[in-house]
C-alpha positions in Angstrom: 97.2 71.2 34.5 97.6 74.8 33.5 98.2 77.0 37.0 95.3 79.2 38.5 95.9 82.2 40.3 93.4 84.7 42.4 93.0 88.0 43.9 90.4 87.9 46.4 90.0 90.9 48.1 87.1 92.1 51.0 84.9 94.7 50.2 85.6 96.8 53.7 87.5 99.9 51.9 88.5 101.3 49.5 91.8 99.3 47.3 95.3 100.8 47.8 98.4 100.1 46.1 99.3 97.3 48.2 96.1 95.9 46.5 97.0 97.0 43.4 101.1 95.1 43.7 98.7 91.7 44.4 96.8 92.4 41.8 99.0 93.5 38.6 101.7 90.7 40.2 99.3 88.2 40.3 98.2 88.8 36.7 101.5 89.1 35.1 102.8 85.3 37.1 99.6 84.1 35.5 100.3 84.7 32.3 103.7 84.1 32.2 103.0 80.5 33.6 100.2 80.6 30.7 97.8 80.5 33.9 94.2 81.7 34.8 93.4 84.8 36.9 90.2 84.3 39.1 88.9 87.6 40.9 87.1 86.3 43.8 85.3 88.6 46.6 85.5 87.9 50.4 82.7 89.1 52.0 82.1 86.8 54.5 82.0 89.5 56.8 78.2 91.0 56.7 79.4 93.7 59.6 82.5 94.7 57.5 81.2 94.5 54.0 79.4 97.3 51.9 77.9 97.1 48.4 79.5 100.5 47.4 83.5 99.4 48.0 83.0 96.2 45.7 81.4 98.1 42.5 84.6 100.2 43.4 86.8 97.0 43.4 85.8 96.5 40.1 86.3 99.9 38.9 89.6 100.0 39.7 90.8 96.8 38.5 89.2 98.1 35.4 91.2 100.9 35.2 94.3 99.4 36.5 93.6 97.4 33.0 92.9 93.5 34.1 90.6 91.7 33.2 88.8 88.2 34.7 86.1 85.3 34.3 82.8 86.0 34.8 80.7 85.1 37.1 82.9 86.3 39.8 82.7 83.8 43.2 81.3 86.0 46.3 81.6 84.1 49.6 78.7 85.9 50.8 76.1 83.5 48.8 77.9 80.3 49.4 77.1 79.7 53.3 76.0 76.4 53.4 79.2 75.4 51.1 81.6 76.4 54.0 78.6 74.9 56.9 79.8 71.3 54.7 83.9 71.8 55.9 82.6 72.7 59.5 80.4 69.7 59.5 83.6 67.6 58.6 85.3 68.6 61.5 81.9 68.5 63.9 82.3 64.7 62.8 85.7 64.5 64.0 85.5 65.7 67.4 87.6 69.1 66.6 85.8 71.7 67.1 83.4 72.9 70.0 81.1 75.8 70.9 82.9 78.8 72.6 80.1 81.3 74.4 82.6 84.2 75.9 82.4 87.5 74.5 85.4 90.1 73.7 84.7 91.0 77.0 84.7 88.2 79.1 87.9 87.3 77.2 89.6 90.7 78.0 88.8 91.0 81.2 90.0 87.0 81.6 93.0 88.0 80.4 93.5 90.9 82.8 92.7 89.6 85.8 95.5 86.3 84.4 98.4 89.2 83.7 97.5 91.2 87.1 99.4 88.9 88.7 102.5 89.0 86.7 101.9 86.1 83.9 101.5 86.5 80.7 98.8 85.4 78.5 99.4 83.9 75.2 99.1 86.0 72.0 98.5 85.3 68.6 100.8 86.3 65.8 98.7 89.5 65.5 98.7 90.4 69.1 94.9 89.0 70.0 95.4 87.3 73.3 94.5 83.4 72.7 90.6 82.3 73.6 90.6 80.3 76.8 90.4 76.6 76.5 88.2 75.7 79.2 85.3 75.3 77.2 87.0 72.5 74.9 85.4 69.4 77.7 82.0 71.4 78.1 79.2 69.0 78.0 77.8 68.2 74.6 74.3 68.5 76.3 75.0 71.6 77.8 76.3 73.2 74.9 73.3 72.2 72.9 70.9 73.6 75.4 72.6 77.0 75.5 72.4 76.9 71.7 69.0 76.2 71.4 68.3 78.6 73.8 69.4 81.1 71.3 72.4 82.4 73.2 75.4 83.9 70.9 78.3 81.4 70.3 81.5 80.3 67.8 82.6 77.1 66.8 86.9 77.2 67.3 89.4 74.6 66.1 90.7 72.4 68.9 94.2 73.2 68.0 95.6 70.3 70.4 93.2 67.9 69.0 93.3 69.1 65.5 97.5 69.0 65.7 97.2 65.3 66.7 95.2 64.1 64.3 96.6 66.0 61.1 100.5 64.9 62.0 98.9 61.2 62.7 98.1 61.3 58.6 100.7 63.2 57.2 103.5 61.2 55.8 106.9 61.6 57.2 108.4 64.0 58.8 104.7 64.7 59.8 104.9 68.4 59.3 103.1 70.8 58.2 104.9 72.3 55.5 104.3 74.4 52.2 106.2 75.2 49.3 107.1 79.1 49.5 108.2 81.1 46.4 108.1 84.7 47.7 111.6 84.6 48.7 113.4 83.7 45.4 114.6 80.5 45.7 111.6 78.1 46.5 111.8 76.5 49.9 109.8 74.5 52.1 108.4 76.3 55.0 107.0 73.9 58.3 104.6 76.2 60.0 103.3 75.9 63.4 99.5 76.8 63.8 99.4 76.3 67.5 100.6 79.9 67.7 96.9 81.1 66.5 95.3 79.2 69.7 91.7 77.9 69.3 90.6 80.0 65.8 87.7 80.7 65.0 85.8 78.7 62.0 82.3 80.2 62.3 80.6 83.2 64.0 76.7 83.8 65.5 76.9 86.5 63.1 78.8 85.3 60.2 78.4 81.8 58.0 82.1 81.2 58.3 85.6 82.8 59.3 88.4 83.5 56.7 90.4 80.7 57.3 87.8 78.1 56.7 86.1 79.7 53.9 89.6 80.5 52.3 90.8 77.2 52.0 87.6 76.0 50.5 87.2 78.3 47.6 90.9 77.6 47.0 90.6 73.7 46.8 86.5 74.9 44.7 88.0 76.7 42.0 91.6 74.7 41.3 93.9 77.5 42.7 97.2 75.9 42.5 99.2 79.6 43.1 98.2 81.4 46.3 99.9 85.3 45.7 99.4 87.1 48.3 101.2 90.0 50.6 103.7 89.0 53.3 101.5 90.1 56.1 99.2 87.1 55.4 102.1 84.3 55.4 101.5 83.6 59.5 98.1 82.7 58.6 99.4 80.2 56.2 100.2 77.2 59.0 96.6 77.3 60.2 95.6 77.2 56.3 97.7 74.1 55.4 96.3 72.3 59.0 92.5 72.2 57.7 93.6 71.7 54.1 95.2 68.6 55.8 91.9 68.3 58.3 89.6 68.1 55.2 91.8 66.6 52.7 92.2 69.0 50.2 94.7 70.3 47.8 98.0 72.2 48.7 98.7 75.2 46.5 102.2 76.7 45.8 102.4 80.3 48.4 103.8 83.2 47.0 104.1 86.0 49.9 105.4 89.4 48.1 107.2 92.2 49.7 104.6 95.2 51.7 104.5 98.8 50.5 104.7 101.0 53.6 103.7 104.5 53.8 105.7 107.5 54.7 105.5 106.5 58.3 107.2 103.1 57.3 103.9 101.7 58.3 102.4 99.3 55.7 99.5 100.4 53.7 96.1 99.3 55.3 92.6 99.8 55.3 92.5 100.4 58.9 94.9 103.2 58.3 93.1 104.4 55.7 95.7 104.5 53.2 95.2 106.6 50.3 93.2 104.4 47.7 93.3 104.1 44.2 90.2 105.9 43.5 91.8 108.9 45.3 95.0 109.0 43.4 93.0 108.5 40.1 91.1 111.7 41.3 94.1 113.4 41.5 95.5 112.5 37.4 97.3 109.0 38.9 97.3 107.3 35.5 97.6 103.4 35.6 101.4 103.7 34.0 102.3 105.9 37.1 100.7 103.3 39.8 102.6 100.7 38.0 106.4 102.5 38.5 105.2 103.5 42.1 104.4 99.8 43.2 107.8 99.1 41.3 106.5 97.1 38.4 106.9 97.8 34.6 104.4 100.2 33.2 102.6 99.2 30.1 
């Protein structure tokens, strides 16, 4: 089977270089592996997403010079694709309704540290969601739903943990194979770390990690490139790959640009984008050398 590969950005900002090292690095393992390129857009996210930044997505891959199947996948009109994987786990008993808001959470987790402790965090720094709510009655929960009040269904990561390592063949570890580093190597991840995640939002049809995994295992992706930042995320990805019994892929985490804070380059810092630098007589040659790839 000849390898696929995919860029899937989200249509929040405008794309910087560290988009544009995923991309052209993407494209040129593809076709050295005589592999597919898949351009996919993940815009799950209603609040986040805006019509304007994905025509610009495609403009600049344009002009960057690459090229991909048509139709492109949007997450945005598959909802009831990813409602099939949270359904799956509804069936096993591993996920539950969660009704706290960011502030109930926050101030939870205040009034827990006041006294000295500390909270767990998340690889990111996001304290973990309580757990209490993992026994709340079925009945209750239902009502509250019906009742139109604002809720998430979260992974039960203890449950969850138990019954993946209960299928997986010896050593019962949750392991991927990991290219970004040179040498391949297997990598055993520990999702617990993330807490109870999140798989579906009041105001979303699905979280990243759920929908994520799906499209992957949808469209064949055997070669997930993507930037080192995102590897952390990767033990929660291969525990509901395992959950819903789909495919592994190969991971390939690359090396971050940082900017000339030695921060890395990010939408949320509003790091120059592509467009920008094309405003200013960047030619796609001279992105090329400054992401430290060959220019054409």
């Amino acid at each position: 089977m000849a390898p696929v590969f995919r860029f899937a950005p989200s249509p929040n900002g405008d794309l910087h270089l560290g988009h544009a090292l995923s991309a052209c690095l993407i494209v040129e393992m593809a076709e050295e592996s005589g592999g597919t390129f898949l351009l996919r857009i993940e815009d799950i996210d209603p609040a986040r997403g805006r019509p304007e930044y994905e025509m610009q997505i495609y403009e600049d891959l344009r002009w960057l010079g690459l090229t991909w199947p048509e139709p492109v996948r949007r997450q945005s009109e598959h909802a009831d694709f990813y409602r099939l994987g949270l359904e799956r786990l509804k069936e096993q008993g591993l996920v539950y309704p969660a009704f706290l808001s960011r502030a109930e959470v926050k101030a939870r987790v205040a009034s827990f540290e006041a006294d000295g402790e500390i909270w767990p965090r998340d690889p990111d720094g996001t304290p973990h969601y309580p757990t209490d709510e993992r026994g709340l009655d079925p009945a209750i929960a239902a009502k509250r739903i019906a009742g139109g009040e604002r809720h998430m269904w979260r992974l039960d990561m203890d449950k969850a943990l138990i019954s993946a390592l209960r299928h997986l063949p010896p050593p019962h570890a949750l392991t991927w194979l990991e290219t970004g580093h040179g040498t391949p190597e297997t990598i055993d991840g520990d999702p617990s770390l993330w807490g109870d995640v999140v798989l579906w939002r009041w105001d979303a049809p699905s979280s990243y990690h759920l929908s994520v995994v799906m499209d992957d295992a949808l469209q064949g992706i055997t070669h997930v490139v993507r930037g080192l930042d995102l590897m952390p995320a990767t033990p929660v990805h291969r525990l509901l790959q395992t959950l819903l019994d789909l495919p592994v892929p190969e991971y390939h985490h690359h090396r971050l640009l940082e900017d000339d804070d030695g921060e890395k380059l990010a939408k949320s810092r509003q790091s120059t984008g592509l467009r920008t630098l094309r405003q200013q007589g960047w030619t796609p040659s001279d992105i090329r050398r400054r992401i430290g790839l060959v220019a054409l």
